[in-house]
C-alpha positions as CSV (number, residue, x, y, z in Angstrom):
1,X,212.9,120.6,199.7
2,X,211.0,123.8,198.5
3,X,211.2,125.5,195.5
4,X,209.6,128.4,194.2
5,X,210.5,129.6,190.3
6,X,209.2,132.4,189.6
7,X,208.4,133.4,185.9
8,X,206.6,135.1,183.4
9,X,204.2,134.3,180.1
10,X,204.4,135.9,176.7
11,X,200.9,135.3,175.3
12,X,198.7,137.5,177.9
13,X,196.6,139.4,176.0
14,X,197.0,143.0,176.7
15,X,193.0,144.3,176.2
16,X,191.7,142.6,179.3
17,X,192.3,141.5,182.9
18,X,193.2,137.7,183.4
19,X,190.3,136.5,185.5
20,X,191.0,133.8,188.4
21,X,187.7,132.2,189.8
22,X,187.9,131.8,193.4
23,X,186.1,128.8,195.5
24,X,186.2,128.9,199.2
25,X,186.7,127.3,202.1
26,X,183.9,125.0,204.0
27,X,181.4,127.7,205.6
28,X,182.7,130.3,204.1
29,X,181.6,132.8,201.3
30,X,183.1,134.4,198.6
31,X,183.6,137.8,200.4
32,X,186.7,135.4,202.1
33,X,188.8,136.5,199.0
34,X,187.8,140.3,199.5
35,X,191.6,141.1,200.9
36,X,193.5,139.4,198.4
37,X,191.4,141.0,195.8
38,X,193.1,143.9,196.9
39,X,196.7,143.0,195.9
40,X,195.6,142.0,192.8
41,X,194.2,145.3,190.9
42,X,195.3,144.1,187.5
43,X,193.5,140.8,187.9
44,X,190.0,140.2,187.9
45,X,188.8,138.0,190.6
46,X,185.5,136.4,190.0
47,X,184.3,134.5,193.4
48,X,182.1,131.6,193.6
49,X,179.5,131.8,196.4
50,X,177.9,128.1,197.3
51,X,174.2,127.4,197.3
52,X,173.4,128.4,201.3
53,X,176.2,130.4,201.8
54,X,176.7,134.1,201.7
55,X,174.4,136.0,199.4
56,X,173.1,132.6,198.7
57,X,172.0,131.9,202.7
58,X,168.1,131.1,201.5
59,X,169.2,128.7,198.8
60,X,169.4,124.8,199.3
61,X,172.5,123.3,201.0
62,X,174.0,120.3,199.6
63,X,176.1,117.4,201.6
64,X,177.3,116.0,197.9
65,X,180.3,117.8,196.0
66,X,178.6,116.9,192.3
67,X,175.5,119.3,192.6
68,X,177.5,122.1,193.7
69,X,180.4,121.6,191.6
70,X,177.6,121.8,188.6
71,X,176.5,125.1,190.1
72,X,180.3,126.2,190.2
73,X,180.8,124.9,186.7
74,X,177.7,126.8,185.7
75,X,178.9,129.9,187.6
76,X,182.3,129.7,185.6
77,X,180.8,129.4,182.3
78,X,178.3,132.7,182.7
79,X,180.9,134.9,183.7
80,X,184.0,133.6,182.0
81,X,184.9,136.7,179.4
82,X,186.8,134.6,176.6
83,X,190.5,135.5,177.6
84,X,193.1,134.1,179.6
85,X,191.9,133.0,182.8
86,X,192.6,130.7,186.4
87,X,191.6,129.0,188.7
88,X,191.9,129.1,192.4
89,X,190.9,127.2,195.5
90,X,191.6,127.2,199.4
91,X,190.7,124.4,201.5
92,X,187.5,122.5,200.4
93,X,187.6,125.4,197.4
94,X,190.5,122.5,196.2
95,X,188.3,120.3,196.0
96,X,186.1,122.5,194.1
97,X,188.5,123.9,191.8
98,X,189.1,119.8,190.6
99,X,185.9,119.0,189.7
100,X,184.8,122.2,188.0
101,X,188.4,121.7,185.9
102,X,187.0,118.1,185.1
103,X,183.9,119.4,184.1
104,X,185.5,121.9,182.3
105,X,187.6,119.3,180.5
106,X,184.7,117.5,179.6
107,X,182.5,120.5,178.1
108,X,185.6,121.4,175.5
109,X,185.8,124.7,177.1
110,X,189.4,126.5,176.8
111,X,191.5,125.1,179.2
112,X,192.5,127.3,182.6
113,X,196.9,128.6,182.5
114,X,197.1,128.1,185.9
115,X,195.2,126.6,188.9
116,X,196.1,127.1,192.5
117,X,195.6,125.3,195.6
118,X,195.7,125.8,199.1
119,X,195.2,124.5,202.6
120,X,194.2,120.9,201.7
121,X,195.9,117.9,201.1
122,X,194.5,115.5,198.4
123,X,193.4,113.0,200.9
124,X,189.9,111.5,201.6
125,X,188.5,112.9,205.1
126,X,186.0,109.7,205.9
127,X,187.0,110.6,209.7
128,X,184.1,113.5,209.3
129,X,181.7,110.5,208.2
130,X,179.5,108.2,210.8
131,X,178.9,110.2,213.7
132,X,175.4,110.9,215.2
133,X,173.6,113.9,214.8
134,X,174.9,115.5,218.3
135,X,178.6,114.3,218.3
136,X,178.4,115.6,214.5
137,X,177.4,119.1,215.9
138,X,180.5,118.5,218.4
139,X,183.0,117.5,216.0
140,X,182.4,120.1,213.4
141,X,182.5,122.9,216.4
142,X,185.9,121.5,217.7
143,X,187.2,120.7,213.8
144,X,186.2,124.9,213.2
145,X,187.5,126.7,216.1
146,X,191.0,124.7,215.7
147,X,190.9,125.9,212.4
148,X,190.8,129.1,213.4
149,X,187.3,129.8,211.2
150,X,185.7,131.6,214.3
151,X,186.4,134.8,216.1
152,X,186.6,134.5,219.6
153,X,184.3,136.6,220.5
154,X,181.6,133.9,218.5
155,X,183.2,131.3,220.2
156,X,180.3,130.6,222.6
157,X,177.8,132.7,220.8
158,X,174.6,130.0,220.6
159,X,173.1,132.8,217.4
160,X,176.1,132.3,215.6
161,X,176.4,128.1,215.6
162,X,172.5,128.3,215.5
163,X,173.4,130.0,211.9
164,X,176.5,128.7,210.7
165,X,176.6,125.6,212.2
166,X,174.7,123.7,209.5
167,X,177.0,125.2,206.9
168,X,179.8,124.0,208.0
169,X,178.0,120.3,208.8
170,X,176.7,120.3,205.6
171,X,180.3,121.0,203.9
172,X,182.3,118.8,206.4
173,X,179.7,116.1,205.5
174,X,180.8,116.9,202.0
175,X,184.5,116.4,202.5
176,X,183.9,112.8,204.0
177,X,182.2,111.9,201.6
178,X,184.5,113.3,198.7
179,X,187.2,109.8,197.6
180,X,190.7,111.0,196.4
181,X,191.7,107.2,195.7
182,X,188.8,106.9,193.4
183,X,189.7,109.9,191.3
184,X,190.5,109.6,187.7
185,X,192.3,112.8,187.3
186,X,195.7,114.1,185.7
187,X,196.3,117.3,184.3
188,X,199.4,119.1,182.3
189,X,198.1,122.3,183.5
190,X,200.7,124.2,185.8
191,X,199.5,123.8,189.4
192,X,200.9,126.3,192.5
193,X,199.6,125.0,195.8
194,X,200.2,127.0,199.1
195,X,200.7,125.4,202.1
196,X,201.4,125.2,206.3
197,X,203.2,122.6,207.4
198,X,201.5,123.3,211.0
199,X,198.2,122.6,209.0
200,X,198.9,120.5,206.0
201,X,202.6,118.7,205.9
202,X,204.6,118.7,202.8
203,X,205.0,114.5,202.9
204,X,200.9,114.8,202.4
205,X,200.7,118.0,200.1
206,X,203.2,117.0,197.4
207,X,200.6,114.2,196.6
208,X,198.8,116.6,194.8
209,X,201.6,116.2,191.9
210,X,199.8,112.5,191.4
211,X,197.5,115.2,189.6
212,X,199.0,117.9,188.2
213,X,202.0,115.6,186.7
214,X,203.7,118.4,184.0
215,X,204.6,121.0,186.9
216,X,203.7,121.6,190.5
217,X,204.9,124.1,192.5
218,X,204.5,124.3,196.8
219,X,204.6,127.2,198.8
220,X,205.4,126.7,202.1
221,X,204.1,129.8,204.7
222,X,204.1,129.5,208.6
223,X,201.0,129.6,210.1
224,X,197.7,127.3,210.9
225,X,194.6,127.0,208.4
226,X,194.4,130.4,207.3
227,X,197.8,131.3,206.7
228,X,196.7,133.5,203.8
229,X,195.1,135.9,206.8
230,X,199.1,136.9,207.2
231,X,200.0,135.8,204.0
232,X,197.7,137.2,201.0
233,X,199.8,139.9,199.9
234,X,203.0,137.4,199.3
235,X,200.8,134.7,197.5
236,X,199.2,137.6,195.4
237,X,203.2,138.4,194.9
238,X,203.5,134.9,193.0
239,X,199.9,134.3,191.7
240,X,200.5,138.1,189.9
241,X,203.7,136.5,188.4
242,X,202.2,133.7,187.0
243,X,199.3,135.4,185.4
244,X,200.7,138.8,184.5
245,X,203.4,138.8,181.9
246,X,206.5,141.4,182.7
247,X,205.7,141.4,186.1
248,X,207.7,143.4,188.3
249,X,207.5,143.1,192.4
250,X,206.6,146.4,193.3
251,X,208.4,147.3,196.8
């Protein structure tokens, strides 16, 4: 059911890193692609922080995708260098990565090689819309610890949902209200997308080819949410191979 080709490109230019722009995951920061970094030294990550996350705690958070996906877009164009360069997005970072590449499309910027995707299947999630304030607050607790987004030593910690909690309310509230059946969206750009089939199945994931409609690749790893936790050095393995031409595996 799964293939994985692996190949190379020709045309990377050979005076500077590729760059691939990382978005994250709801309630997370950029510092989330820190390890991954690591097993990509001849690749130059460049990691989107949302408004009220991170280094950005004091700013604004927003419950609507197109303000912050203007900021990412923003973000992109300030630090993109020229060259080659990627995009890459885990969980609601997918989500993300789509509407910075529209906006992208619509600027008449160069076009991304590659874009990758992982941890979220190209559904709409209205079941995180119409809940009160306090069975809100209960559902996006329950929805993160099954994800596995919280230590368990945080677990019951009342400072640290005191804290994060309206992050990841604010981005859950995003998500909801985010429509996949209204999106006017197809791209010939190559598309790799990383999944779980504990987390996300395959029969959902391989919808994401509605969009990406020249070539789109799936990944499968074993593991819940955060399969890249175990994972990162084996998708850095295939997202070097994409971007990096003569790539050898380096054992």
């Amino acid at each position: 059911m799964i293939q994985v080709k692996f190949y190379t490109r020709t045309c990377q230019s050979t005076m500077s890193k590729p760059q691939l722009f990382c978005f994250p995951y709801a309630g997370g920061n950029a510092s989330f692609f820190d390890e991954i970094e690591e097993d990509m030294p001849d690749i130059k990550l460049v990691k989107y922080e949302y408004p009220g996350h991170g280094k950005r705690h004091k700013e604004k958070l927003h419950i609507d995708f197109a303000p912050v996906a203007d900021d990412a877009f923003r973000y992109l164009h300030q630090n993109y260098s020229g060259g080659h360069y990627s995009l890459f997005g885990y969980s609601m970072g997918t989500i993300t990565l789509i509407e910075v590449y529209r906006r992208i499309v619509m600027s008449g910027m160069r076009f991304p090689d590659f874009v990758f995707l992982g941890a979220h299947t190209p559904y709409t999630k209205a079941e995180l819309l119409g809940y009160d304030s306090d069975e809100l607050d209960e559902k996006v607790k329950q929805r993160t610890l099954a994800f596995g987004a919280v230590p368990e030593a945080l677990r019951n910690n009342s400072s640290f949902w005191r804290f994060y909690l309206p992050l990841f309310r604010a981005d859950y509230t995003m998500i909801g209200k985010y429509r996949f059946e209204d999106l006017q969206f197809k791209s010939d750009i190559p598309a790799v997308v990383f999944y779980s089939e504990t987390d996300t199945p395959f029969t959902e994931m391989r919808d994401w080819n509605k969009y990406f409609i020249k070539q789109c690749e799936f990944v499968e790893y074993k593991g819940m949410h955060f399969f890249i936790k175990d994972h990162h050095k084996e998708m850095a393995e295939i997202i070097c191979n994409r971007l990096l031409p003569e790539y050898e595996v380096k054992k």
